[in-house]
Short mmCIF file of the C-alpha atoms (twelve columns), coordinates in Angstrom:
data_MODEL
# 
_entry.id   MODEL 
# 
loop_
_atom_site.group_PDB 
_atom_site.id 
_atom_site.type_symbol 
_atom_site.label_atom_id 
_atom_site.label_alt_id 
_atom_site.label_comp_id 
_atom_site.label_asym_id 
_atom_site.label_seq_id 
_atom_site.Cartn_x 
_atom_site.Cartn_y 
_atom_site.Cartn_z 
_atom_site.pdbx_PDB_model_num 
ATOM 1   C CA . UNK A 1   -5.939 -16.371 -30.844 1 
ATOM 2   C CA . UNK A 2   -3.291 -14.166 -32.244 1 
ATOM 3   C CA . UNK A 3   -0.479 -15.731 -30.774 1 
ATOM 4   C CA . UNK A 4   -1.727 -18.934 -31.539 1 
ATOM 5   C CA . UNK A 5   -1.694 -18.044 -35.261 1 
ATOM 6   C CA . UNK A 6   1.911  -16.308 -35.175 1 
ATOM 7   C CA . UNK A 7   2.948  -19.556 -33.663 1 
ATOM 8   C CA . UNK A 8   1.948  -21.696 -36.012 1 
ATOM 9   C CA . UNK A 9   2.838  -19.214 -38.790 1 
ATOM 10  C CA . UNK A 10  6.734  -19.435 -36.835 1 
ATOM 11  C CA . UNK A 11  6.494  -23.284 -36.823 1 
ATOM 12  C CA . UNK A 12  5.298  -23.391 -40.691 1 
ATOM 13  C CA . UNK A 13  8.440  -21.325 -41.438 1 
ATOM 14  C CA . UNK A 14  10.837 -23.176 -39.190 1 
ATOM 15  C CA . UNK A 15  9.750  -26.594 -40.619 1 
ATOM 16  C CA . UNK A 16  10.042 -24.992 -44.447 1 
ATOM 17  C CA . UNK A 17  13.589 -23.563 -43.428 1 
ATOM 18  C CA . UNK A 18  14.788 -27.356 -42.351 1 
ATOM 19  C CA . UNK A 19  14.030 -28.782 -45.478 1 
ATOM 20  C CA . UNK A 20  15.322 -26.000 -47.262 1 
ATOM 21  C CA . UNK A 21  18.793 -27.041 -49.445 1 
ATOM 22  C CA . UNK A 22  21.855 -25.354 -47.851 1 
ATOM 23  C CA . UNK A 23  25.160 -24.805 -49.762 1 
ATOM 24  C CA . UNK A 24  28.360 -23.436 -48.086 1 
ATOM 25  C CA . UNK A 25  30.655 -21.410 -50.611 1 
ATOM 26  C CA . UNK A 26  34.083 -20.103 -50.099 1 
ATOM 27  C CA . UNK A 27  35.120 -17.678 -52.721 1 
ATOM 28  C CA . UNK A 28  38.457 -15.620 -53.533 1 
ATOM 29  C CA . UNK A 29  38.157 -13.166 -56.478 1 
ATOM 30  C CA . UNK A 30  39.648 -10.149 -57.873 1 
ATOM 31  C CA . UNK A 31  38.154 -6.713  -58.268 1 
ATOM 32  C CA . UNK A 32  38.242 -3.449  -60.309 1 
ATOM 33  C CA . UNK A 33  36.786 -0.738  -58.409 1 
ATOM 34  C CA . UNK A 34  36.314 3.253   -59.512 1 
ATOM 35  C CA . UNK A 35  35.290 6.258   -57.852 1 
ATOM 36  C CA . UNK A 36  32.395 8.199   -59.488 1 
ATOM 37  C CA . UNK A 37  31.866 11.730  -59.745 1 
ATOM 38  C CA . UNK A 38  35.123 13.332  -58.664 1 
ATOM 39  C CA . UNK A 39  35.455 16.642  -57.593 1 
ATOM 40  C CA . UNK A 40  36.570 19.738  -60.374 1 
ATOM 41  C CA . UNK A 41  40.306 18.997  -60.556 1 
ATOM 42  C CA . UNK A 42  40.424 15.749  -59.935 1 
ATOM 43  C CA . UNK A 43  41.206 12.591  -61.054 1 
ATOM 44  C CA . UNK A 44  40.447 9.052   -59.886 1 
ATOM 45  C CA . UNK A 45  42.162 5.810   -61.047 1 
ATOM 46  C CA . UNK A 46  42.922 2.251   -59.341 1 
ATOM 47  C CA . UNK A 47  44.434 -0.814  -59.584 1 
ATOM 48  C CA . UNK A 48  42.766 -4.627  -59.582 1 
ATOM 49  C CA . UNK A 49  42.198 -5.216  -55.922 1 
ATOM 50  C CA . UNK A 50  41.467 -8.775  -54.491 1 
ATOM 51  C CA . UNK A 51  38.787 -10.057 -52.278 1 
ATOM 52  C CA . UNK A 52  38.197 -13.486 -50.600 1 
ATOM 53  C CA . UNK A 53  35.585 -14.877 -47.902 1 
ATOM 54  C CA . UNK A 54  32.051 -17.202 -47.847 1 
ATOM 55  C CA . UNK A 55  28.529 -17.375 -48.301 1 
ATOM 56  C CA . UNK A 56  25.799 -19.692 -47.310 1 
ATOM 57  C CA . UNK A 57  23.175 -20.059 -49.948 1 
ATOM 58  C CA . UNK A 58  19.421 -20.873 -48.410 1 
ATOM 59  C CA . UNK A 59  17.059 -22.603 -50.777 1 
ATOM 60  C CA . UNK A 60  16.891 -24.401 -54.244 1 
ATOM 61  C CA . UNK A 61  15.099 -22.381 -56.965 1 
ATOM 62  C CA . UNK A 62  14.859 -18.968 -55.492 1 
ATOM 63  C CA . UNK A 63  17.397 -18.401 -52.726 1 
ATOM 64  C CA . UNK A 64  18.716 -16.238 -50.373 1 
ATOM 65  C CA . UNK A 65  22.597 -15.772 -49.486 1 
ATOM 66  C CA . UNK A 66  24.224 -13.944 -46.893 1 
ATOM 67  C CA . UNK A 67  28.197 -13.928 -46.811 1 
ATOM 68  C CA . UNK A 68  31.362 -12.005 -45.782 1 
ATOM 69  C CA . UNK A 69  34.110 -11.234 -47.699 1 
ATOM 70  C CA . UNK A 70  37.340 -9.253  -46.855 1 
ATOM 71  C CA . UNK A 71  37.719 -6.493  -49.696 1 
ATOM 72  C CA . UNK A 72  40.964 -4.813  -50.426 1 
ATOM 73  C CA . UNK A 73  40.797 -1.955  -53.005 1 
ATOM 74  C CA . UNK A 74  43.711 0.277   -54.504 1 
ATOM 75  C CA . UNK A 75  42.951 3.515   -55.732 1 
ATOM 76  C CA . UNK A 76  44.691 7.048   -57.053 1 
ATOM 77  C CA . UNK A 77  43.429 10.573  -56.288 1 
ATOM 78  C CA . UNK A 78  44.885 13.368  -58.603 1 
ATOM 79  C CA . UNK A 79  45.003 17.032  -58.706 1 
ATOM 80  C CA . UNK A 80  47.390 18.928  -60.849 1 
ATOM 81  C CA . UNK A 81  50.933 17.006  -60.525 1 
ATOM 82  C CA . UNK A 82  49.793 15.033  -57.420 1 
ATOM 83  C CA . UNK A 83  49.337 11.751  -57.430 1 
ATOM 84  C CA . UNK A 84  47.693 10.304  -54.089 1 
ATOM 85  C CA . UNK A 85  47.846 6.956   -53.853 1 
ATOM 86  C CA . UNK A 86  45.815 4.580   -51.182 1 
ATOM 87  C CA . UNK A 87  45.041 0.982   -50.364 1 
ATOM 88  C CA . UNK A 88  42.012 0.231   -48.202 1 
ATOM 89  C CA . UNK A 89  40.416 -2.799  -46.310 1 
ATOM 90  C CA . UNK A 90  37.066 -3.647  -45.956 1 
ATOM 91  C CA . UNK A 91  34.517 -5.877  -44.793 1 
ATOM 92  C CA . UNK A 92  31.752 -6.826  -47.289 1 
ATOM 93  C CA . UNK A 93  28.472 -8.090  -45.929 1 
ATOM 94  C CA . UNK A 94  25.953 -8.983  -49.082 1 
ATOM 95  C CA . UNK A 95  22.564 -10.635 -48.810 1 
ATOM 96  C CA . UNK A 96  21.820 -11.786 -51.821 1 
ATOM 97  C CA . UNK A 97  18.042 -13.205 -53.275 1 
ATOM 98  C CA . UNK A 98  19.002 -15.027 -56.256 1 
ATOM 99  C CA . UNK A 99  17.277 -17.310 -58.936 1 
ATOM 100 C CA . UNK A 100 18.445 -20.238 -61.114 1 
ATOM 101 C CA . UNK A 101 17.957 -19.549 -64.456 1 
ATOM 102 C CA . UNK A 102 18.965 -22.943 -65.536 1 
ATOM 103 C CA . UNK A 103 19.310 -26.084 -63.319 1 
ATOM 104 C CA . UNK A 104 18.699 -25.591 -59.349 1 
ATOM 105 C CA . UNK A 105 20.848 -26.915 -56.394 1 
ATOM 106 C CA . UNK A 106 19.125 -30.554 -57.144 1 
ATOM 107 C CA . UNK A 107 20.860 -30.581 -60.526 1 
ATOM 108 C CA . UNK A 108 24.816 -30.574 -59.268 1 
ATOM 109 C CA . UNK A 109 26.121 -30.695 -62.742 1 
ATOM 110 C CA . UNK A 110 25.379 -27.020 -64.129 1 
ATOM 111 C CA . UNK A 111 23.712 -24.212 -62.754 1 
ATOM 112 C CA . UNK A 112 23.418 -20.628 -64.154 1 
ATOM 113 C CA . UNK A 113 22.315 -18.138 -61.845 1 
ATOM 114 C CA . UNK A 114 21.450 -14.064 -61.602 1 
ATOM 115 C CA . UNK A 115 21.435 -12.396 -57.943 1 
ATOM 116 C CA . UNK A 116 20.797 -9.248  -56.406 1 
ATOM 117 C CA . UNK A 117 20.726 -7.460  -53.191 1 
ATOM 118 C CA . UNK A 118 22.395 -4.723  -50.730 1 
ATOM 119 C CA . UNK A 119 26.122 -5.311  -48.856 1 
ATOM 120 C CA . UNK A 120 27.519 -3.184  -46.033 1 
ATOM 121 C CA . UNK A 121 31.536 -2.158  -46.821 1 
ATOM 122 C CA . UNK A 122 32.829 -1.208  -42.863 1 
ATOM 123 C CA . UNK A 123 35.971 0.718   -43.970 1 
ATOM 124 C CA . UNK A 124 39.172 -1.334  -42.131 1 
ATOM 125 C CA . UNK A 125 42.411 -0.259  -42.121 1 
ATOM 126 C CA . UNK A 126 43.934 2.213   -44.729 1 
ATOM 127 C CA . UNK A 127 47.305 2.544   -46.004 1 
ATOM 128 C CA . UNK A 128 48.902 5.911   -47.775 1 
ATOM 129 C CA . UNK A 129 51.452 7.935   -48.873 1 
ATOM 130 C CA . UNK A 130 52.977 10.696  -46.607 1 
ATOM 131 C CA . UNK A 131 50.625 13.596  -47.407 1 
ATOM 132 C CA . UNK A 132 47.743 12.018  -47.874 1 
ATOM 133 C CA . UNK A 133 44.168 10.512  -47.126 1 
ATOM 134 C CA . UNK A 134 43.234 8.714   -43.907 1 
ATOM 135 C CA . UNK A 135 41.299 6.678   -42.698 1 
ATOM 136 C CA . UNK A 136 38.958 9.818   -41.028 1 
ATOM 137 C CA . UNK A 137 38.522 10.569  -44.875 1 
ATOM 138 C CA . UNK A 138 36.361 8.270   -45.706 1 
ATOM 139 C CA . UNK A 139 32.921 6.955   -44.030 1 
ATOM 140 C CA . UNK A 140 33.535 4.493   -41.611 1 
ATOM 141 C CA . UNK A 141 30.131 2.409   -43.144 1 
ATOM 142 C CA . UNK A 142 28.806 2.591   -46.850 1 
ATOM 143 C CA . UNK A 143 26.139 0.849   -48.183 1 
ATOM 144 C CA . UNK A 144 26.024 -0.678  -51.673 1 
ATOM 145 C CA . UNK A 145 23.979 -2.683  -54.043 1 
ATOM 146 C CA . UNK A 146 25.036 -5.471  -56.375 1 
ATOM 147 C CA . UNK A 147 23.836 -7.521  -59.016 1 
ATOM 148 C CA . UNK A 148 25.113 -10.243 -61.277 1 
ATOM 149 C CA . UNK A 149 25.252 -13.443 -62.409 1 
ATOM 150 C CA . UNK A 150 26.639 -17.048 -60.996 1 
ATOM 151 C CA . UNK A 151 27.814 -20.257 -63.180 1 
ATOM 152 C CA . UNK A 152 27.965 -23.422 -61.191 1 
ATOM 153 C CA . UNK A 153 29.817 -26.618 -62.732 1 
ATOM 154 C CA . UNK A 154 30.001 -29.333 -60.099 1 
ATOM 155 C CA . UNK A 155 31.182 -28.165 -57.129 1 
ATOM 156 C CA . UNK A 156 32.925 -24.983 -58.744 1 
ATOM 157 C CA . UNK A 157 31.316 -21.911 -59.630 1 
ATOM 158 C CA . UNK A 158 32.274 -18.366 -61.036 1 
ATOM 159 C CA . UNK A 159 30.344 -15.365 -60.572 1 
ATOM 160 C CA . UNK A 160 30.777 -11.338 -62.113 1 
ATOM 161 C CA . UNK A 161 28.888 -8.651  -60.499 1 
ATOM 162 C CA . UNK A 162 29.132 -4.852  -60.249 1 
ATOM 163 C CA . UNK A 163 28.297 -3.228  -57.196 1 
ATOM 164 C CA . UNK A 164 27.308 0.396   -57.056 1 
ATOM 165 C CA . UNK A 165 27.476 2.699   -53.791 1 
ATOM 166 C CA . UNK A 166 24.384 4.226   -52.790 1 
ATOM 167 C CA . UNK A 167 26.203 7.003   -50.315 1 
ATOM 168 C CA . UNK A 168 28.983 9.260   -50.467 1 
ATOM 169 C CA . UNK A 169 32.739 7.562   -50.317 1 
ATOM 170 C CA . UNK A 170 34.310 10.084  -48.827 1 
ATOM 171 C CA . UNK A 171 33.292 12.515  -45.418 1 
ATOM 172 C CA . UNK A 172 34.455 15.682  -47.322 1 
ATOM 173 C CA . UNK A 173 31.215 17.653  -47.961 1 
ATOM 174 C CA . UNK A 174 32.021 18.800  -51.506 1 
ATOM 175 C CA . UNK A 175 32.919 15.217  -52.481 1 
ATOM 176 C CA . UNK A 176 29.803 13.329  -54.096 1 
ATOM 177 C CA . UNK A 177 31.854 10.505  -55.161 1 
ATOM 178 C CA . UNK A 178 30.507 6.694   -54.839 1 
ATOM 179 C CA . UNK A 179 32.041 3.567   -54.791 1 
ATOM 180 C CA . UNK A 180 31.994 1.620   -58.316 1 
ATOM 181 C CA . UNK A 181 33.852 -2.024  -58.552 1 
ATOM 182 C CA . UNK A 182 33.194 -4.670  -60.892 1 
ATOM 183 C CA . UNK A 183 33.998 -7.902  -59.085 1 
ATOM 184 C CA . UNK A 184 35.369 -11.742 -60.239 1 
ATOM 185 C CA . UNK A 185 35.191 -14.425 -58.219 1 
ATOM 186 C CA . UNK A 186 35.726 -18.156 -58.023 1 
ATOM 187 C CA . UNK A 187 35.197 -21.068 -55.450 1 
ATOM 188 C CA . UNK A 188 33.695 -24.343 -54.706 1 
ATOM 189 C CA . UNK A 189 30.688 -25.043 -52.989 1 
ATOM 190 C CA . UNK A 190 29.650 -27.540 -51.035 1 
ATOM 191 C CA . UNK A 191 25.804 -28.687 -50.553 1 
ATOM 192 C CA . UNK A 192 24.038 -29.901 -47.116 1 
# 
């Protein structure tokens, strides 16, 4: 009897997903990360980084997104006179659950939006100066959470979010830092 239920319950589901309204986005954007918390005699600073990659938003109303973007982020660590500079890629994985404030996927001339949810950064390759920080500085996964909000004008949209990390940047054990970025980015979309 009870696999008779979960099977219906998986072809309820399966049926809901298909008529479910799909929309493909491709997005490039730039962002403005920070480093919180930095150690006593220390200094963090960066530059606007840049990010691009796609999404696939499930649903109308309420929806779910998962995506991948390719994240490069520019940052400064300073002590004293010392200025160490580094560039670092990444690989964003978000899943969003999002909700349109006004207008829906049915209503292709505006939308406004709001979204949430957690991403995975998997640190990629880093470039840096000569006496400096390397790629076995800083966790090879961290996990972050973002929020923000989406405009949608035909088949363009802009979104702003700020994503937060939840775990330590860096492997050094006196270093509590967390990744900080507020992030811009524009696309199209395009609906199934």
């Amino acid at each position: 009897m009870k696999k008779n239920i979960l099977f219906l319950a998986f072809v309820l589901l399966l049926a809901g997903s298909l008529q479910a309204q799909f929309e493909l986005k491709a997005l490039v954007g730039t962002n403005f990360s920070s480093i919180s918390h930095p150690p006593t005699g220390y200094k963090f600073s960066a530059k606007p980084g840049y990010q691009f990659g796609a999404g696939l938003l499930i649903g109308d109303k309420f929806y779910v997104e998962p995506g991948i973007q390719f994240v490069r982020n520019s940052k400064t660590v300073t002590t004293g006179n010392t200025d160490v500079k580094f560039d670092q890629n990444f690989v964003k994985i978000p899943v969003y659950a999002g909700y349109h404030i006004l207008g829906s996927e049915e209503n292709n001339l505006i939308a406004l939006r709001v979204f949430a949810g957690p991403a995975a950064y998997i640190a990629g390759k880093l470039k840096s100066g000569d006496d400096q920080i390397t790629k076995d500085d800083i966790k090879n996964m961290n996990w972050m959470f973002d929020a923000g909000l989406g405009l949608d004008i035909l088949f363009f949209f802009v979104e702003a979010n700020y994503e937060v990390g939840l775990n330590k940047l860096f492997t050094k054990d006196n270093w509590d830092s967390k990744h900080r970025a507020l992030v811009l980015n524009a696309g199209i979309h395009i609906d199934f």
